[in-house]
TIDO-985583 format. One record per residue (C-alpha): x, y, z; residue in three letters. Coordinates in pm, 1 decimal. Layout:
((X, Y, Z), "ALA")
...
//
This chain:
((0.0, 0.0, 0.0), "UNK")
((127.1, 341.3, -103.0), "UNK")
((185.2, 554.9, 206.1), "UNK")
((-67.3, 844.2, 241.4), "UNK")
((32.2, 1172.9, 379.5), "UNK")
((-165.6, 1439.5, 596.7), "UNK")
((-78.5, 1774.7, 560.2), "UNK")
((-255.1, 2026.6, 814.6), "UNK")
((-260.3, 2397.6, 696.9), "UNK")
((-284.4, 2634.6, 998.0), "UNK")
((-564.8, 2902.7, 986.1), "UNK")
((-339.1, 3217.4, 938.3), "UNK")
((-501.5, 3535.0, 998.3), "UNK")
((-525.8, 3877.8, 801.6), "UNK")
((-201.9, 4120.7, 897.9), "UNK")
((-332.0, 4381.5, 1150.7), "UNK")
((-197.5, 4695.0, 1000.9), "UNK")
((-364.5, 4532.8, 627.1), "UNK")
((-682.9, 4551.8, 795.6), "UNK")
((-594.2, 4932.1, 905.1), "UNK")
((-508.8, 5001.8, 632.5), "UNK")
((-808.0, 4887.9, 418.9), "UNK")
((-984.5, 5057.6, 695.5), "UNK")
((-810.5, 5439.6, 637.5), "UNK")
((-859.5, 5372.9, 241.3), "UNK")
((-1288.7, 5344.9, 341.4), "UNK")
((-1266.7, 5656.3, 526.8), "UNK")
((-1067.9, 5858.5, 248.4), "UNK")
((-1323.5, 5742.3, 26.1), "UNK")
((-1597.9, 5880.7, 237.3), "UNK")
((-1449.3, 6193.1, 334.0), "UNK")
((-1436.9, 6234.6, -75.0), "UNK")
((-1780.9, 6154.2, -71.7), "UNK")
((-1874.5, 6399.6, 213.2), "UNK")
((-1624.4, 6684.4, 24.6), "UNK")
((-1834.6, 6691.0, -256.6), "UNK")
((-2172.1, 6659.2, -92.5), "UNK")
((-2038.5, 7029.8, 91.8), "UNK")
((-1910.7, 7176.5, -160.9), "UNK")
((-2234.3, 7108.6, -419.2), "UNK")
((-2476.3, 7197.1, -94.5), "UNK")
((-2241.5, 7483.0, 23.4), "UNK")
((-2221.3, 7641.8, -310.3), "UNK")
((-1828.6, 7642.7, -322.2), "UNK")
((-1836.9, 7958.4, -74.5), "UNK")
((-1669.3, 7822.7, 211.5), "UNK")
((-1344.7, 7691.5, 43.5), "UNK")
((-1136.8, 7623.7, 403.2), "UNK")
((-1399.5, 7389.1, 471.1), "UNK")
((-1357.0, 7161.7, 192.6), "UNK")
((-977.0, 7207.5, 176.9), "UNK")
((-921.1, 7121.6, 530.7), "UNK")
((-1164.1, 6804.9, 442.1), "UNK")
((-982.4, 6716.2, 153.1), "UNK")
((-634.4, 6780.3, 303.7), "UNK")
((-719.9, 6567.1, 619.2), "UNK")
((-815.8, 6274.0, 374.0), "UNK")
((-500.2, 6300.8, 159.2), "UNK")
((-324.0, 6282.6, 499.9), "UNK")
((-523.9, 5922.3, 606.0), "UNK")
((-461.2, 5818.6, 253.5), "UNK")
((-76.7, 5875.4, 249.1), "UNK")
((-76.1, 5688.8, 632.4), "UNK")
((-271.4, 5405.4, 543.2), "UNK")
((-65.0, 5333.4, 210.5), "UNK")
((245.0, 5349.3, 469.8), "UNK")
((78.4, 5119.0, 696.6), "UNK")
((-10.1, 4878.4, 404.0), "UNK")
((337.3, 4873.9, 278.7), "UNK")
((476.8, 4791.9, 627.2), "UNK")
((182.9, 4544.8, 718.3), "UNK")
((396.7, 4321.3, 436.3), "UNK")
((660.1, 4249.7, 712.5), "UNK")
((448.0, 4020.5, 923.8), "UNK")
((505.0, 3700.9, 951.4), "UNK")
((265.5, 3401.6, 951.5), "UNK")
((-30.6, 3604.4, 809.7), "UNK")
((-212.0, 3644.9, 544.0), "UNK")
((-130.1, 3931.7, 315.4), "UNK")
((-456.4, 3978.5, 112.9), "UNK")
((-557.5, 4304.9, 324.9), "UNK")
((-216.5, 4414.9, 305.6), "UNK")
((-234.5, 4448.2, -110.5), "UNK")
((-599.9, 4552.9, -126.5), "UNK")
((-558.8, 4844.5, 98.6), "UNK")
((-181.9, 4939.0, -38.9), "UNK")
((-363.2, 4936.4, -377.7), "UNK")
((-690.6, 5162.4, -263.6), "UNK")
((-456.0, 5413.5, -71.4), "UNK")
((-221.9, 5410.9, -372.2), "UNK")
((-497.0, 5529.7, -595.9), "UNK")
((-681.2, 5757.7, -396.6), "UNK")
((-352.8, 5917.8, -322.8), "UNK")
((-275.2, 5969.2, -645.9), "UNK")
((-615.0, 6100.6, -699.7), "UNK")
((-596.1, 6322.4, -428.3), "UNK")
((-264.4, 6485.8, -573.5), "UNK")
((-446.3, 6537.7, -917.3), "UNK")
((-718.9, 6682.9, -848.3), "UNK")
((-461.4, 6931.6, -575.7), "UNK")
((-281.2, 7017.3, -870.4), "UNK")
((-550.6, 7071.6, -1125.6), "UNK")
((-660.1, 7311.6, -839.2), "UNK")
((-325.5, 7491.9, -842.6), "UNK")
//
């Protein structure tokens, strides 16, 4: 009889700082959402409003593309949160900067 082998795959879970970062990429998104929402109801009048908005979700962007990046370095875990949330911070960064310099 041929021998048979058992393999047992431990349950890894998702890297912490993948899960944060998936996490800030949600709230950039919204804060986008909620940017233009003012700035259609407030008529474009208050600009600080929206800036500081925008600039405060540029700035969770940036951090949770950072903390994506690093969540790579964990060990025994998966890294499927890590690449999502690198990749959605990644873009909405670079979306961020675009439409900041099609402003300037």
């Amino acid at each position: 009889m041929a021998k048979r082998y058992r393999y047992a795959f431990a349950k890894k879970k998702e890297a912490a700082k993948g899960k944060l970062a998936v996490g800030l990429a949600v709230a950039s998104f919204l804060l986008f959402i909620l940017d233009v929402i003012l700035s259609f109801a407030l008529g474009g009048k208050p600009g600080y409003v929206i800036g500081g908005i925008a600039l405060f979700a540029s700035v969770i962007s940036i951090y949770g593309f950072i903390m994506g990046l690093s969540s790579f370095s964990e060990e025994d875990r998966k890294h499927r949160t890590s690449l999502i949330g690198s990749i959605l911070n990644g873009l909405i960064m670079v979306g961020w900067l675009g439409m900041f310099l099609s402003g300037l």
